[in-house]
C-alpha positions in Angstrom: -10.2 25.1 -17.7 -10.2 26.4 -21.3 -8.8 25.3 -24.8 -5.7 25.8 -26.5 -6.5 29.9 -27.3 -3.6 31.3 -26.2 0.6 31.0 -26.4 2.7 29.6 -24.5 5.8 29.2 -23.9 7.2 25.4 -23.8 11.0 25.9 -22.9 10.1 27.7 -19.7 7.7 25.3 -18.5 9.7 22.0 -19.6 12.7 23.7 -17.8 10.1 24.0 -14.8 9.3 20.3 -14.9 12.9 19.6 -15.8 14.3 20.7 -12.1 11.5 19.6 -10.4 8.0 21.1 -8.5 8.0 20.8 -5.0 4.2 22.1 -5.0 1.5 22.9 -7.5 2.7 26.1 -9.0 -0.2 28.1 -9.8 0.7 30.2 -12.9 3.3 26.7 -14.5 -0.8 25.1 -13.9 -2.7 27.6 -15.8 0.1 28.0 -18.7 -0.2 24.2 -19.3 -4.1 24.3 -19.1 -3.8 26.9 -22.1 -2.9 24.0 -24.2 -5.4 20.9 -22.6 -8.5 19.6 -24.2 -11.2 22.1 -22.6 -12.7 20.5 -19.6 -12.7 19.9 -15.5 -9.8 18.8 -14.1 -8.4 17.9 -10.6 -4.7 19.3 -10.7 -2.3 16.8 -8.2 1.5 17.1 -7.6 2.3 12.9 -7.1 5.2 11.2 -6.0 5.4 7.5 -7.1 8.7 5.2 -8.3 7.6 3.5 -11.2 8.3 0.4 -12.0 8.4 -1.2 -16.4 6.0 -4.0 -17.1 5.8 -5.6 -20.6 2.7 -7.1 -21.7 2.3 -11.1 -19.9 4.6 -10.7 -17.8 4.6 -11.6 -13.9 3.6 -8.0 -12.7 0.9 -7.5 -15.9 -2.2 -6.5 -14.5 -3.7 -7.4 -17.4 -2.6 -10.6 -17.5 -2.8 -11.5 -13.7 -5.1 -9.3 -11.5 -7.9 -8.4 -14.4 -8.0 -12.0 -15.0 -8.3 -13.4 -11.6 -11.5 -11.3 -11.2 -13.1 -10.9 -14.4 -11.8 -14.2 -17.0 -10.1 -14.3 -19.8 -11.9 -12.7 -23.1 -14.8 -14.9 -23.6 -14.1 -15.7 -27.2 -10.2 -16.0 -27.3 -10.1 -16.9 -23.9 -7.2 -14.6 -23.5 -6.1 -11.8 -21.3 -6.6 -7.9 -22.3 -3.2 -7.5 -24.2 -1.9 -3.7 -23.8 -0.3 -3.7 -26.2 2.6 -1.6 -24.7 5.0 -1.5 -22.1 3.8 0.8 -19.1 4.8 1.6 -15.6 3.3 0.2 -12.3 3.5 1.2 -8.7 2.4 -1.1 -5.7 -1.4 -1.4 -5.1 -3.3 -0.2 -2.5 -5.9 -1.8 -0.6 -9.2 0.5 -0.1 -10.6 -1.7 2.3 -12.2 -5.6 2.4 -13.7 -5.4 -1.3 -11.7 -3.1 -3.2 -8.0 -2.3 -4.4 -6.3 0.9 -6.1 -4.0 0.1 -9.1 -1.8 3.1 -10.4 -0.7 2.9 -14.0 1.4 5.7 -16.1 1.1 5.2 -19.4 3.9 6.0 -22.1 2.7 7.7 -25.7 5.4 6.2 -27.6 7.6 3.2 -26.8 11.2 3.7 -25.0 13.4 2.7 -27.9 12.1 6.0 -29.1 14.4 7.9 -26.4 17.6 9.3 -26.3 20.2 7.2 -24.6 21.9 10.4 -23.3 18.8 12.1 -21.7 18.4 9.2 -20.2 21.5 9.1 -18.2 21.3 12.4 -17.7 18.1 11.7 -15.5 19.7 8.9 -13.7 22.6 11.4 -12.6 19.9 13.9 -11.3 18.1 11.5 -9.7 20.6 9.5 -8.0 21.9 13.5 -6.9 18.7 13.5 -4.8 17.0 15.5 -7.6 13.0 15.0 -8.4 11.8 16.2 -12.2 8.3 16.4 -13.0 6.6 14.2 -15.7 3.2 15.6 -17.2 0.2 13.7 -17.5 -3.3 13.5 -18.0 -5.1 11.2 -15.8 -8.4 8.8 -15.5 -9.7 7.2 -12.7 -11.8 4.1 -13.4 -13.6 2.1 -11.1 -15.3 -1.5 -12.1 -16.5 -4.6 -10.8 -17.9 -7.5 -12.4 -21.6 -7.5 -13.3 -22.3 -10.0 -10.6 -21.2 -10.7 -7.1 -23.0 -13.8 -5.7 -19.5 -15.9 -6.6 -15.7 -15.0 -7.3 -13.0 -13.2 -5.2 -13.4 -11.4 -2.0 -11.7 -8.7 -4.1 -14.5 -7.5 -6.5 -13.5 -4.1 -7.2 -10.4 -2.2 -8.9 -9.9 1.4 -9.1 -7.4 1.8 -11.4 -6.0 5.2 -12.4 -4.1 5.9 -15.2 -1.8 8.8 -16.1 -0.7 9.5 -20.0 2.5 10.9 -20.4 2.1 14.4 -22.4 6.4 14.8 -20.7 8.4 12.9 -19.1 9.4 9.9 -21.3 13.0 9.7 -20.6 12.5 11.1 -16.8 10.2 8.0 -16.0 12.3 5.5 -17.7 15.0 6.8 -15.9 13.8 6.5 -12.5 12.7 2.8 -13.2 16.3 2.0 -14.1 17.6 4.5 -11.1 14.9 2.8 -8.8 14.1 6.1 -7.7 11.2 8.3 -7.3 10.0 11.2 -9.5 7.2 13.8 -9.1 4.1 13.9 -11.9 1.8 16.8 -12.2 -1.3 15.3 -13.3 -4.5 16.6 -14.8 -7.3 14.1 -13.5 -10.5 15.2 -16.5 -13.2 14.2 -14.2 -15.7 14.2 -17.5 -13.7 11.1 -18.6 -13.5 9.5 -15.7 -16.0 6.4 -14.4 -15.7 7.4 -11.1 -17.9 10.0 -8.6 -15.8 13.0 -7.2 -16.2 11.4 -4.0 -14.2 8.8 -5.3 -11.6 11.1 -6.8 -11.1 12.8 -3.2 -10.4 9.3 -1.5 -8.0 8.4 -4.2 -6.3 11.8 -3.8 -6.3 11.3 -0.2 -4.7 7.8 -0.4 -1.7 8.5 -2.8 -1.1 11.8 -0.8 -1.0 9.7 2.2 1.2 7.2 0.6 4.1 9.6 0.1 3.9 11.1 3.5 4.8 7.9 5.1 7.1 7.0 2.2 
């Protein structure tokens, strides 16, 4: 997928994201590729309800499941702090050893956003409606350096999406408890993960909204 070397044209494609993809839409795919950071990149249409976590709280990551298999930082002897509020969906088991944690990431923080977009979401999504949020996504997969000792749990794959749209849509369906699409760019170059790996975790969220 190339650079940014062309126009396009961003009310058409936020009004596309704005009512809502129901599948990949091929020509919406390659206008937005116009403007990514050139690379390789798995295109997904996801469905997931997100759900707001600050920074130590109960349903951190950070502060809860990172910890219980890796420590606290060695010289602090503290948790990873974020450093932001971000969303969470439920984790998925991959089998005995390993677990897949889904994070979207916001760019900027949610006092930012307008209180009347915001409702306006809620209304469409309590309506039954679906907008799509943008992001561009990582998959990374880590264990601990050793595995004579600690949890039976020794290895996360955690992907994370970064919100390029969809700040007021995603806050919207955590307050309206309701789902939303995101169209997301997986860049496998930045990504610590084999494509092997990137198929299975395809395979799983696709799964997971079939039976949702």
């Amino acid at each position: 997928m190339g650079g940014a070397n062309r126009n396009v044209s961003p009310g058409k494609t936020a009004n596309a994201l704005r009512g809502g993809l129901e599948r990949i839409d091929g020509t919406l795919v390659s206008t937005i590729g116009e403007v990514m950071p050139e690379g390789n990149y798995r295109v997904s249409l996801l469905e997931l309800t997100p759900n707001l976590v600050r920074p130590g709280a109960e349903e951190d990551y950070f502060a809860h499941e990172q910890v219980e298999l890796w420590g606290t930082d060695r010289f602090w002897d503290l948790p990873h702090n974020p450093k932001t509020e971000y969303y969470r969906t439920p984790s998925v088991p991959l089998g005995s050893s390993r677990r897949l944690f889904e994070f979207v990431v916001p760019m900027f923080p949610k006092g930012w956003l307008s209180e009347k977009t915001v409702r306006a979401y809620v209304h469409q999504l309590s309506a039954g409606e679906r907008p799509t949020a943008l992001a561009v996504s990582v998959l990374d997969i880590r264990g601990p350096a050793t595995r004579e000792e600690g949890p039976t749990l020794n290895e996360h794959w955690c992907m994370a999406h970064y919100l390029l749209d969809g700040h007021h849509k995603t806050y919207a369906a955590f307050l309206a408890v309701k789902p939303i699409t995101l169209l997301s760019f997986l860049t496998t170059a930045e990504s610590v993960a084999t494509e092997e790996n990137v198929d299975r975790v395809l395979e799983v969220l696709t799964a997971q909204e079939s039976t949702s």
